[in-house]
C-alpha positions in Angstrom: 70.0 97.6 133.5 70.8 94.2 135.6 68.3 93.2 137.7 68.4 92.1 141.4 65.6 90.6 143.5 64.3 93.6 145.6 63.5 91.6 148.7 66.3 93.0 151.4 69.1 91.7 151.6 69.2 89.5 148.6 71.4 89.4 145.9 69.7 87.3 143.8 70.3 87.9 139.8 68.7 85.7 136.7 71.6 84.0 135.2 71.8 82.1 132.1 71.0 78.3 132.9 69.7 79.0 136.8 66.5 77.2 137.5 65.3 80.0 140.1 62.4 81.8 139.1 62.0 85.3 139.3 58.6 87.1 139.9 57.5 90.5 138.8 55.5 92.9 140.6 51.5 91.6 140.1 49.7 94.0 138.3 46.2 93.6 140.8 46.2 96.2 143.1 45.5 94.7 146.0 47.9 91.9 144.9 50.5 94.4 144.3 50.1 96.4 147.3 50.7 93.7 149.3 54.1 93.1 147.2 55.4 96.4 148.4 54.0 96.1 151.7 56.1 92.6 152.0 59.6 94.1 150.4 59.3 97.2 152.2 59.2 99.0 149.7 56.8 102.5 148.0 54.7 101.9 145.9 55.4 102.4 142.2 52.9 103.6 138.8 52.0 99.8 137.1 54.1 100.7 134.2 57.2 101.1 136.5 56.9 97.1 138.1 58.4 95.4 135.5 62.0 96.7 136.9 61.4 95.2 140.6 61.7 91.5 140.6 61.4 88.7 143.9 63.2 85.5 143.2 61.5 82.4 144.2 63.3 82.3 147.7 61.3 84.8 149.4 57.7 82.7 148.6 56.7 79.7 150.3 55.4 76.0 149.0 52.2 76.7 149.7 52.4 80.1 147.2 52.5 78.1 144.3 50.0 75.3 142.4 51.1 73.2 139.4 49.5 73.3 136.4 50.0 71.2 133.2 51.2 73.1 130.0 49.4 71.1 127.6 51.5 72.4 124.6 54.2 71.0 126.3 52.4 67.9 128.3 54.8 69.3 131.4 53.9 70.8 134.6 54.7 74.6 135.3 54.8 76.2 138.7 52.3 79.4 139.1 51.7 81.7 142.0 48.6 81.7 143.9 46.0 84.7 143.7 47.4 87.0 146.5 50.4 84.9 147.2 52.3 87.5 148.4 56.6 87.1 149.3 56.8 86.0 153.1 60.5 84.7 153.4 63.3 87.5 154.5 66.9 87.3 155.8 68.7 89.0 158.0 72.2 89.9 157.4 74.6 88.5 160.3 76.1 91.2 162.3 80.0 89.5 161.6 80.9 90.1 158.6 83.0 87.5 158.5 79.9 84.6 158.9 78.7 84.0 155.3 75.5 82.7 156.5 72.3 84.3 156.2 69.2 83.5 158.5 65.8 83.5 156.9 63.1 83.7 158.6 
C-alpha cells in the first residue's frame, strides 16, 4: 500500500532519491495523542501507526536537534520529545491557483 503524509491536504509521498523525511506516528502516548490531535485525525491501536506517516513539512526548525552518528562521523536530524506537527495548508478555493498557503 503507497503511503501519503496524513497531514490534510498534502500529497506528500517517499520517493526514491527525495531528501524529505517522513515521520511515523510516536509510539508515547502522550506524544502520539498529540499527533492525532495535530492531523485531525482518531486515534489508532499502536500497532496500526506505522501506516500514517507526516512528512517533514508539517514540523518546524525548532522540532528537530542534530545529533552526530558516530558510525558514520555525520550529523542526523531527530525530533524533539513531544515535537508534535504544527504546519497545515489550506487548499485555495480556485482551482485553478496551484499555490497552497501554510500556515
Amino acid at each position: 500500500m503507497p503511503v501519503t503524509c496524513v497531514a490534510k491536504g498534502c500529497e506528500n509521498k517517499p520517493k526514491a532519491f527525495c531528501t524529505r523525511i517522513f515521520h511515523v506516528i510516536p509510539t508515547d502516548v502522550e506524544w502520539r495523542r498529540a499527533w492525532f490531535d495535530a492531523v485531525g485525525l482518531p486515534e489508532t491501536p499502536i500497532l496500526e501507526n506505522k501506516r500514517y506517516m507526516v512528512c517533514e513539512e508539517h514540523l518546524t526548525k525548532e522540532d528537530y536537534f542534530e545529533k552526530i552518528q558516530h558510525s558514520t562521523q555525520t550529523m542526523v536530524r531527530r525530533l524533539e520529545k513531544m515535537a508534535a506537527p504544527s504546519l497545515f495548508c489550506k487548499q485555495p478555493k480556485d482551482e485553478n491557483n496551484w499555490q497552497r498557503k501554510c500556515y
